[in-house]
C-alpha positions in Angstrom: -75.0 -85.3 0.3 -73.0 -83.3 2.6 -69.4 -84.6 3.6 -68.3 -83.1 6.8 -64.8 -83.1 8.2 -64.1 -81.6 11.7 -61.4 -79.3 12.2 -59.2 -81.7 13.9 -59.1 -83.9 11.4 -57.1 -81.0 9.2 -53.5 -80.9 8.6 -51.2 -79.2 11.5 -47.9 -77.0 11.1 -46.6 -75.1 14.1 -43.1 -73.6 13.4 -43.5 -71.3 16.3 -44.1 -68.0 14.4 -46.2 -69.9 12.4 -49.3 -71.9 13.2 -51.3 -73.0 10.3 -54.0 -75.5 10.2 -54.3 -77.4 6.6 -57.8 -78.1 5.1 -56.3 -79.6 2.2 -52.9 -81.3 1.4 -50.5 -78.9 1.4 -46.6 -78.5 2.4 -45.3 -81.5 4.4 -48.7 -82.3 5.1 -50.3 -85.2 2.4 -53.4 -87.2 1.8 -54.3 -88.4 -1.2 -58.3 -88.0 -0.3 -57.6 -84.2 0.7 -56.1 -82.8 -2.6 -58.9 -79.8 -3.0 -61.9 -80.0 -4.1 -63.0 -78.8 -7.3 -61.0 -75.8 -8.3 -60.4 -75.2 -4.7 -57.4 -76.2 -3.9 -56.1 -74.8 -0.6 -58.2 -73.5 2.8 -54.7 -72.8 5.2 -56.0 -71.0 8.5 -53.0 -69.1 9.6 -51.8 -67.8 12.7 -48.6 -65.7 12.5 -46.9 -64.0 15.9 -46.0 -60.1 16.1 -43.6 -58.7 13.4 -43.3 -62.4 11.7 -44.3 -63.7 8.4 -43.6 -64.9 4.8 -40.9 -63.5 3.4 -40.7 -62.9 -0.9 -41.5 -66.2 -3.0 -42.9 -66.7 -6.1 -46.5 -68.3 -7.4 -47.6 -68.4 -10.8 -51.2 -70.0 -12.6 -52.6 -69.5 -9.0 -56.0 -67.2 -7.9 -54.8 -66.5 -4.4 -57.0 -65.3 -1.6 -56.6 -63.4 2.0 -59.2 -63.0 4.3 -58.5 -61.8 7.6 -60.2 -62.9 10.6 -58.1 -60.9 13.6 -55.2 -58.1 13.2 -53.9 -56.6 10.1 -51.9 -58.3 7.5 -48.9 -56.4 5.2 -49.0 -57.2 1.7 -46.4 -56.3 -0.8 -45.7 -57.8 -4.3 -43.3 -57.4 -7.4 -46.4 -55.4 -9.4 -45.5 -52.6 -6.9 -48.5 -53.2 -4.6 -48.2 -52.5 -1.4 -51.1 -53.0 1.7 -52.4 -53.8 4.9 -55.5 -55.5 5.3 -57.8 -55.6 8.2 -61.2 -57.6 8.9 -63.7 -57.1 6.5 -61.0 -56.8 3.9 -60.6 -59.2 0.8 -57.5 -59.5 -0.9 -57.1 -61.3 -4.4 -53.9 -61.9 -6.3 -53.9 -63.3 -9.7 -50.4 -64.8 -9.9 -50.8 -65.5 -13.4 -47.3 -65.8 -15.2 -45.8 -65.4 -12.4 -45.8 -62.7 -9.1 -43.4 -62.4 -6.5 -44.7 -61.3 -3.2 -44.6 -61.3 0.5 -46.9 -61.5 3.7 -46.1 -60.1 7.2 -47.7 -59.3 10.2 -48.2 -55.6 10.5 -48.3 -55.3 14.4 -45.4 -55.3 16.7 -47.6 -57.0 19.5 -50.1 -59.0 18.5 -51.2 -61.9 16.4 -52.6 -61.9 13.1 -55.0 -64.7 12.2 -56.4 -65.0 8.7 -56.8 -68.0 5.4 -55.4 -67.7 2.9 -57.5 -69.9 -0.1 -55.9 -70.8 -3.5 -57.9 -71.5 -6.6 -56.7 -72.9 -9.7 -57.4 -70.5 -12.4 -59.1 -71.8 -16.0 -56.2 -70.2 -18.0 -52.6 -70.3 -17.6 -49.9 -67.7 -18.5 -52.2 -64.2 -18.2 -51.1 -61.0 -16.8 -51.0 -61.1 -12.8 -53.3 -58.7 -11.0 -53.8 -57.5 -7.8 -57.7 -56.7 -6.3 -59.0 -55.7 -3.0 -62.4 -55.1 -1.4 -63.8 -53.9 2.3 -66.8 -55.6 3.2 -69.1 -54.2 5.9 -70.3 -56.7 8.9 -73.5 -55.2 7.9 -73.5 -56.6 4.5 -73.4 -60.1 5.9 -75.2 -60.0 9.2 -77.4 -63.1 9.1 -76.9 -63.5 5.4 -74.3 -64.5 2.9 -73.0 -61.8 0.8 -71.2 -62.3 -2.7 -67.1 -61.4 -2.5 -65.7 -63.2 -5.7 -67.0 -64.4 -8.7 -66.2 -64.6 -12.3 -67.7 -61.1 -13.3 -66.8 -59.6 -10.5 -70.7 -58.1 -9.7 -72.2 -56.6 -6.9 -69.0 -55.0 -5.7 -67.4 -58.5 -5.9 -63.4 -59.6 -6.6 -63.0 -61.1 -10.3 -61.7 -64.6 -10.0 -60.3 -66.2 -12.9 -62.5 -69.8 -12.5 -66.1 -70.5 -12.8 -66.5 -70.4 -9.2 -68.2 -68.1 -6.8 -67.2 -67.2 -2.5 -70.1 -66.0 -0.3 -69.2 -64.5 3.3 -72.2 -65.1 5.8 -72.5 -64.1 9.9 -75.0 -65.5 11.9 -75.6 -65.1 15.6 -78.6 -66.2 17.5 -81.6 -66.3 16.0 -80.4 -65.1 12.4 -80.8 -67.7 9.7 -80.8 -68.0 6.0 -81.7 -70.5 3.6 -79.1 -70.6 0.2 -80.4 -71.9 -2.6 -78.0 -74.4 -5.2 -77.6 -75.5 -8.0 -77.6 -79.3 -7.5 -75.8 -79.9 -10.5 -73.0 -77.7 -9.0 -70.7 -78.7 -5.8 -70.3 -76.2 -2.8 -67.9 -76.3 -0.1 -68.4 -75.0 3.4 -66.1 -73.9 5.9 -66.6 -72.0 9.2 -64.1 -70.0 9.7 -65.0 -69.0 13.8 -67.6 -69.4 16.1 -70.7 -72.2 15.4 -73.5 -73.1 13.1 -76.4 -75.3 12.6 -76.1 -76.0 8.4 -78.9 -78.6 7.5 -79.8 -79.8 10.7 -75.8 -80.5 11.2 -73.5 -78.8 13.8 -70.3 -76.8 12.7 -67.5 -76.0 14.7 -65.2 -73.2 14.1 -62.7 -75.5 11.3 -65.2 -77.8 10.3 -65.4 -78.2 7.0 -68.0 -80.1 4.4 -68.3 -81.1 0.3 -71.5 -80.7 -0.6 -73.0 -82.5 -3.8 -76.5 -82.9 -5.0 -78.0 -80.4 -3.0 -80.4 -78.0 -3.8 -80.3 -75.6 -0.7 -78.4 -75.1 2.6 -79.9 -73.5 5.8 -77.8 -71.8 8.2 -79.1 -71.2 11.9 -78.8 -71.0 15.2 -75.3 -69.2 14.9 -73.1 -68.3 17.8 -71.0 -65.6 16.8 -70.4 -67.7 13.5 -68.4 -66.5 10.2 -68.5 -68.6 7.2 -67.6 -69.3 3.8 -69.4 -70.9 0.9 -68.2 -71.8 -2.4 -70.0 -72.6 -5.5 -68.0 -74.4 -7.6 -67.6 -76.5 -11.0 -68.8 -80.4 -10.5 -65.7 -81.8 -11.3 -62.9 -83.7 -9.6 -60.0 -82.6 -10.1 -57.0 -84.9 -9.2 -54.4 -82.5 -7.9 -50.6 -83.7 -7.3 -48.7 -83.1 -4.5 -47.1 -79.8 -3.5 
């Protein structure tokens, strides 16, 4: 069964310097039926103007990832890590007992646009830590490509959760079948451009569960980037944030 949800039917936030589009509940925006999914817990695709962006604040318990789509994003954090990331990077902070740390955008003149993705981690309370990759567009040019997983293999980013993130482009007539566990869930999310998954269409936002499946074809591309997750078959009943 695949459960599809377009992009407009996500959660909106435009402070002006900030334009962030909510897959799942998150800030002032609420719906009990959109509290994650699985260990995911938050999809936030953000837009941030020139110079602007999240000043110091704390997380704790929380697997947080970056993954920029356009620009260059600044990180800096209380473990004394300091970066910019640019696409093809991934960024993954382990919040753990508790981080402080701050997100800006590096350019005086244009826009950054990238998601940030939180996962709830299987353990509370361990050490925070701080992990980044650069993924050639090679490496995912009509396929999906490993970036985090438990063990961290293949060049991947060590998540804390029995979970694993694949990164995937497809264009034209570039097409890959995935096979799944159908005793696991997935979740799909396009992140830009269009895709045929399964015979249905995708639109740069659009989101889907996925349960019970045993494989999902991607095809017929158009300048598409997306994101699979493989992750526990559990729900998880999350509260509000």
């Amino acid at each position: 069964m695949i459960e599809q949800r377009l992009s407009e039917q996500r959660g909106h936030g435009d402070h002006g310097w900030l334009n962030s589009r909510h897959t799942f509940s998150f800030a002032n925006y609420w719906d009990p039926k959109q509290s994650g999914f699985s260990d995911l817990l938050v999809i936030n695709d953000d837009r941030v103007a020139a110079s602007r962006g999240f000043g110091a604040h704390p997380h704790s318990n929380m697997e947080i990832l970056s993954y920029v789509l356009e620009g260059a994003l600044e990180h800096k954090d209380s473990m004394g890590t300091g970066s910019v990331i640019v696409p093809g990077d991934v960024q993954l902070m382990s919040a753990g007992s508790g981080v402080t740390h701050s997100e800006f955008n590096h350019s005086k003149s244009e826009g950054v646009h990238f998601l940030q993705i939180w996962i709830v981690p299987a353990e509370k309370g361990t050490p925070p830590g701080y992990q980044q990759i650069s993924v050639p567009e090679s490496e995912k040019r009509g396929q999906l490509r490993l970036i985090v997983s438990p063990e961290g293999e293949d060049n991947a980013l060590s998540v804390r959760q029995d979970m694993r993130l694949y990164a995937g482009l497809f264009d034209g007539d570039e097409q890959q079948t995935f096979p799944l566990d159908e005793t696991r869930y997935a979740y799909i999310h396009v992140a830009r451009g269009s895709v045929t998954v399964n015979g249905m269409r995708f639109n740069a936002g659009d989101g889907a569960r996925a349960r019970n499946e045993t494989s999902l074809t991607f095809s017929e591309g158009d300048n598409a980037e997306v994101l699979l997750f493989d992750l526990r078959p559990v729900e998880v009943n999350h509260p509000s944030r």
